[in-house]
C-alpha positions, 0 to 999 in steps of 0.5 A: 543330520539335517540337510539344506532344502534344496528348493529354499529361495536364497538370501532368507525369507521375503526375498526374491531370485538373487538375493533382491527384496520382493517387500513392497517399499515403505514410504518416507515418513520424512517427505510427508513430514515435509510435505505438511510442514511445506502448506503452513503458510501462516508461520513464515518459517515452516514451509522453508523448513519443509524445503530442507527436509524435502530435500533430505528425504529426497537424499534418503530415498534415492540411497535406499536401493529401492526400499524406501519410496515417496521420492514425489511427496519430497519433491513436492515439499520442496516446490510447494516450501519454495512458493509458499515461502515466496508468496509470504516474502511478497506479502511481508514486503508489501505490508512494508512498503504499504505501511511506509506510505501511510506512515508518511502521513505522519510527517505532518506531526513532524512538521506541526511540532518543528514549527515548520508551518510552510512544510505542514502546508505543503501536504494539505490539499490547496483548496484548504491551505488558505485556511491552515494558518500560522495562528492555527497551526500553533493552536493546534500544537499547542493543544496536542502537547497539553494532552499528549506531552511531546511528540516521540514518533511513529511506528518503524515498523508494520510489527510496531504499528500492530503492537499500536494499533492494539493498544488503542482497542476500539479507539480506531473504530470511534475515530473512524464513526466520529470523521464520517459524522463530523463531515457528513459524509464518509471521507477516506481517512487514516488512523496512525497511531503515533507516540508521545509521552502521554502513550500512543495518540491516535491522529487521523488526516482525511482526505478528498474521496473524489481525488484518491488515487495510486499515490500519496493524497493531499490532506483536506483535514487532520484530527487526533484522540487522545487515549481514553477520550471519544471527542476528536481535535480538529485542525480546521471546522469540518464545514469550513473544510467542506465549503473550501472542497467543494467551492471549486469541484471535486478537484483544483483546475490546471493552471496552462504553462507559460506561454501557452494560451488556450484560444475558444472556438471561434475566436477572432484571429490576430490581425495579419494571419486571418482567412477569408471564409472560402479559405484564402488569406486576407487581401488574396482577393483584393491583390488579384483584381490589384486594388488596393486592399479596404478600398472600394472600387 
């Protein structure tokens, strides 16, 4: 009969004094996992899944008494989901808020098709409103409409505008060429692809390069393209829009409140508030030798 060796460690092969594991850990297979999901930042969802199974693996380490390591790798899942999926959220919501601006633009067509010509006016730059007539504007509708059929809207969202902006192909670019070799010069403008009942119709206001700013731009001029169609339509000759630009500078000059009256350098004072050149009001001279003040001695 064979009997226990007395020198065998407890608790089985790979074990150490009272039973405890000797085995290194085995790292989580779940927090690398998680880790890698947690940099991909191009599918907005992943990195928060990273997150959660951060989270789970970071659980499963900790129960495991030791066994299982990586407990660094789950937590960094979980700070690197977290500020991936912050950046992604502030990026979707600037193209939003950008896209929203630019998709403003587009009221101009809201306004033309109404027939609200006063509207249209208002978001022309005023060197040019002159120019942006009742006559012209109702040209210009009625043209749009022959081509495009009715007005049906723009883009809700910064989604629809890309699924737009590719059904138009390489209409951008052209439109983009045409602006700068219609006014020659390169002038800021917007392609919005709008919809109408013929399809998508790419209107492009222009805009004063020397007054763009943070904010919303007064248009100087406004284009559209029908689709399969290289030729623009303008509103206004792109030398009358020139000429109406720079017949006054780069920008309008500001009209002075009412009641305030700039007054050039040197100009005579009113009577009654004057000084004498060494400073004194006018007649101080003449009341101290008390004669009477134009008379002469």
């Amino acid at each position: 009969m064979m009997t226990q060796n007395p020198y065998a460690q407890p608790g089985g092969p790979g074990t150490g004094d009272f039973g405890i594991s000797s085995e290194p850990p085995r790292t989580s297979v779940l927090a690398i996992f998680a880790l890698v999901l947690s940099f991909i930042c191009c599918i907005p969802v992943l990195p928060l899944v990273g997150v959660a199974l951060g989270i789970v693996a970071t659980l499963l380490i900790t129960g495991s008494g030791g066994k299982v390591a990586g407990r660094g790798l789950a937590i960094g899942a979980i700070i690197v989901g977290l500020a991936v999926t912050g950046l992604q959220l502030a990026l979707v919501f600037g193209a939003a808020s950008g896209w929203n601006m630019i998709r403003s633009y587009g009221d101009v067509v809201t306004y033309i098709d109404a027939g609200d010509y006063d509207a249209t006016r208002d978001r022309f730059d005023q060197r040019v409103r002159p120019l942006v007539t009742d006559e012209l504007l109702t040209e210009f509708s009625a043209d749009l409409r022959a081509g495009a059929g009715a007005y049906v809207g723009s883009p809700e969202s910064i989604l629809d505008a890309f699924s737009a902006y590719a059904s138009i192909g390489q209409d951008q670019a052209q439109m983009m060429n045409t602006v700068s070799a219609a006014h020659g010069q390169e002038m800021p403008a917007i392609p919005l692809p709008l919809e109408f009942d013929s399809g998508v119709v790419l209107v492009t206001p222009v805009f004063d390069p020397n007054t763009q700013g943070g904010g919303q731009s007064s248009i100087l001029n406004l284009g559209y393209t029908l689709q399969g169609e290289t030729s623009v339509t303008w509103l206004l000759e792109p030398q009358a829009a020139l000429d109406a630009m720079n017949a006054s500078g780069s920008a309008p000059a500001a009209v002075p409140p009412a009641g305030e009256i700039a007054t050039d350098e040197g100009a005579a004072p009113e009577a009654g508030g004057g000084e004498t050149p060494n400073g004194e009001p006018e007649g101080a001279a003449d009341e101290d030798s008390g004669e009477p003040a134009g008379e002469d001695g």
